[in-house]
N, C-alpha and C positions, 0 to 999 in steps of 0.2 A: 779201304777195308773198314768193317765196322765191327776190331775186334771191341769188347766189352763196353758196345753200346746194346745195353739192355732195352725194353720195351720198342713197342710200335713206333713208328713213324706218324702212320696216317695220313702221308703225301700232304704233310704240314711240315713250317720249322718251327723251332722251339718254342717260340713266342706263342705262336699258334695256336700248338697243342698245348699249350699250357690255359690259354685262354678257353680251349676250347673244354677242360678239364674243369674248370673252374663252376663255367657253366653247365655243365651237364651235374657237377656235386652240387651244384644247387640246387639247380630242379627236381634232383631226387630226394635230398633234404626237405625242400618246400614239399613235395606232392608224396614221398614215398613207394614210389614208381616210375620209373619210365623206361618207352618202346624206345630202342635206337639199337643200331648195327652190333655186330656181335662183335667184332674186335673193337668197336668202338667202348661199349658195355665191361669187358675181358680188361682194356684200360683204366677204365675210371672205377672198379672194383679197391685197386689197393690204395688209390688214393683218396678215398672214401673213407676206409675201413683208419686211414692214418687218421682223421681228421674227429672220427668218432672214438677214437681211441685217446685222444687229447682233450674232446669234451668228457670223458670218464674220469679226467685228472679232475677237471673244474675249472683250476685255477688262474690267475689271472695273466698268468705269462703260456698257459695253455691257449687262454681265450686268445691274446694278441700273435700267435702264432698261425691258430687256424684264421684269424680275422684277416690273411693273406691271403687267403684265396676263397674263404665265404664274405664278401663283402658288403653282404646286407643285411640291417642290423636285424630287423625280422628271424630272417633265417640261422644268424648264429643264434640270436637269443634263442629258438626252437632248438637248435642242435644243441647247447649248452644246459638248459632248464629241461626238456624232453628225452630227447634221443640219447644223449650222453646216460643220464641215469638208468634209463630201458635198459643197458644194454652193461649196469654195474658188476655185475655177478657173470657177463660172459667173458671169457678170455679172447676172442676175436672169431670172424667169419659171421660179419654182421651184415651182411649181402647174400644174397641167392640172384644167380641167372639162368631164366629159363630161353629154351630157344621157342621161337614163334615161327619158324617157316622165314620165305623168300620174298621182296619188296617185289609188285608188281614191275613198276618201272624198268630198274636193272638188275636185277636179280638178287641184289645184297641178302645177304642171309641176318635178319632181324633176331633181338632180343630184348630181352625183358630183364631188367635189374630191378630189384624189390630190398625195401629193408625189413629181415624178418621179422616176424614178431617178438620178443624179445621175453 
């Protein structure tokens, strides 16, 4: 039974998804966008949204917190000096997903995660 097991699966176990989490908050940190599946996208929305809400604090038990799962220093320092400030004055819903239609291959229904402009 999977009473009050919240979020997706992803036909991964935890390790997984969490790697797989990891990776995808970074690429949209680094680049500001990216295409990928729509429950895939639907996932990495709030764990996103925790991680810039932690660069908004600054600080430095903030930084070693998200530096668990953005693990290149590039990209926190970007999250931390940029995107964290962008986003001072908003109270959260620092993401937009739009849908793009269906992956030729297998039909996966595609989206688009974006950080808005702030």
């Amino acid at each position: 039974m999977r009473h009050a097991k919240a979020g997706r699966q992803l036909r991964r176990t935890s390790e997984q998804k969490l790697a797989l989490m990891r990776n995808l908050a970074q690429s949209l940190l680094q680049h500001g966008a990216i295409e990928t599946t729509e429950a895939k996208a639907k996932e990495l929305r709030p764990f996103v949204e925790k991680l810039i809400t932690k660069a908004k604090d600054g600080t430095l038990h903030a930084r070693r917190l998200a530096g668990r799962h953005v693990q290149q220093r590039a990209i926190s320092d970007k999250l931390f000096q940029e995107i964290g400030p962008k986003f001072a004055n908003r109270k959260g819903g620092y993401t937009r997903i739009l849908k793009t239609g269906h992956r030729k291959g297998d039909g996966a229904e595609l989206a688009r995660i974006e950080l808005i402009e702030g």
